[in-house]
C-alpha positions as CSV (number, residue, x, y, z in Angstrom):
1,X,-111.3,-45.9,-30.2
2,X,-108.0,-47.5,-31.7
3,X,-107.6,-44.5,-33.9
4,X,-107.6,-43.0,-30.4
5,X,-104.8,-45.6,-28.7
6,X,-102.6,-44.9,-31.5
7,X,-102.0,-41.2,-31.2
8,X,-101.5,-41.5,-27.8
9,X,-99.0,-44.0,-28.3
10,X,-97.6,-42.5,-31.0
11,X,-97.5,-39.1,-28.6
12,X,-95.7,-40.8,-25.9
13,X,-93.2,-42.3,-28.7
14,X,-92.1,-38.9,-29.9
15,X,-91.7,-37.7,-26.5
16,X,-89.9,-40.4,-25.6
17,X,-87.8,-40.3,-28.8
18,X,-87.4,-36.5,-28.4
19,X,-86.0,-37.3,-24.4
20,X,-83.3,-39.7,-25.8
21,X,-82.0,-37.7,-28.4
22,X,-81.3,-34.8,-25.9
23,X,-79.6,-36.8,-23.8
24,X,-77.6,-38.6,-26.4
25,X,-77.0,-35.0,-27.5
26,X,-76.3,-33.5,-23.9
27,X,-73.6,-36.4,-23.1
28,X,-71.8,-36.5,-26.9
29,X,-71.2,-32.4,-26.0
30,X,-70.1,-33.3,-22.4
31,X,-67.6,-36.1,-23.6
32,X,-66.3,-33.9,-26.3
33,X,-65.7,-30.8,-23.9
34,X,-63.8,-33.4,-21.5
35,X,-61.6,-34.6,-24.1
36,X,-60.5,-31.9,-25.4
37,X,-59.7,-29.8,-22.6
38,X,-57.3,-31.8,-21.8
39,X,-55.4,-30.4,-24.8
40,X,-55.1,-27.3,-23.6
41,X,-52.7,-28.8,-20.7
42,X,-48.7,-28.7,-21.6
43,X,-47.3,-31.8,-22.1
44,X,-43.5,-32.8,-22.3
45,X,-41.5,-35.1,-24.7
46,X,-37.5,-35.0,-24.5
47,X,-35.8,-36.6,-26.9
48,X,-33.5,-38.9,-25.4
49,X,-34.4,-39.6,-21.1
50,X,-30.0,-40.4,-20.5
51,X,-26.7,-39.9,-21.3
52,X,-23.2,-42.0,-21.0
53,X,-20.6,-39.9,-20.1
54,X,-18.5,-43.2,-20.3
55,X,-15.1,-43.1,-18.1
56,X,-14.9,-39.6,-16.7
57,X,-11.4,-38.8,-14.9
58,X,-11.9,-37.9,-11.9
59,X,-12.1,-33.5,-11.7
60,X,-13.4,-33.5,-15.0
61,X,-16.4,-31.1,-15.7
62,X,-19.0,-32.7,-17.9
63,X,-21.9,-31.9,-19.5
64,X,-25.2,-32.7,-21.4
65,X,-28.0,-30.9,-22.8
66,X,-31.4,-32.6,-22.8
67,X,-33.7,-31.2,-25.6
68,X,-37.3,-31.2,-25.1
69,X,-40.4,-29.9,-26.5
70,X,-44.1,-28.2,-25.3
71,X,-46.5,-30.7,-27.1
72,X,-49.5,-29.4,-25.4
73,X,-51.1,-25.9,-25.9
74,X,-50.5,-24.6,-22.5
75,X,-47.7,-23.0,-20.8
76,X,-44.8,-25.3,-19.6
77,X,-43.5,-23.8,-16.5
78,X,-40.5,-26.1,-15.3
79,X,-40.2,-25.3,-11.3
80,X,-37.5,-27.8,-10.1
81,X,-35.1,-30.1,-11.7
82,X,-33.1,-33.2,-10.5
83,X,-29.8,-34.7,-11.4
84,X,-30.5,-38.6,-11.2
């Protein structure tokens, strides 16, 4: 009769081991897929954010060019832009 008990258990443990491994499994996939489709997004780094013009005379034309660079894998599409 124990020999009995313990396959049972034993059964049940397996199955039970089998069910938490696929859903380790299942959410270790899921997390992965999150984090890296974010990747796939464009993301933007300049490398400088402002300029000094210093004293400007007043008529003067001035101007700067901000360099900046598509880190991310996607498309950078730039639809409106701002003087500050």
């Amino acid at each position: 009769m124990k020999q009995k008990v313990n396959n049972v258990s034993l059964y049940f443990n397996s199955k039970r081991l089998i069910f938490i491994v696929s859903i380790l499994f299942i959410l270790v996939f899921f997390v992965t897929d999150v984090s890296s489709a974010g990747k796939k997004d464009p993301s933007i780094t300049f490398s400088s954010y402002e300029y000094d013009f210093g004293k400007v005379k007043e008529g003067r034309i001035v101007a700067h060019i901000f360099k900046f660079k598509n880190n991310g894998k996607g498309t950078l599409i730039i639809k409106k832009l701002r003087a500050g």
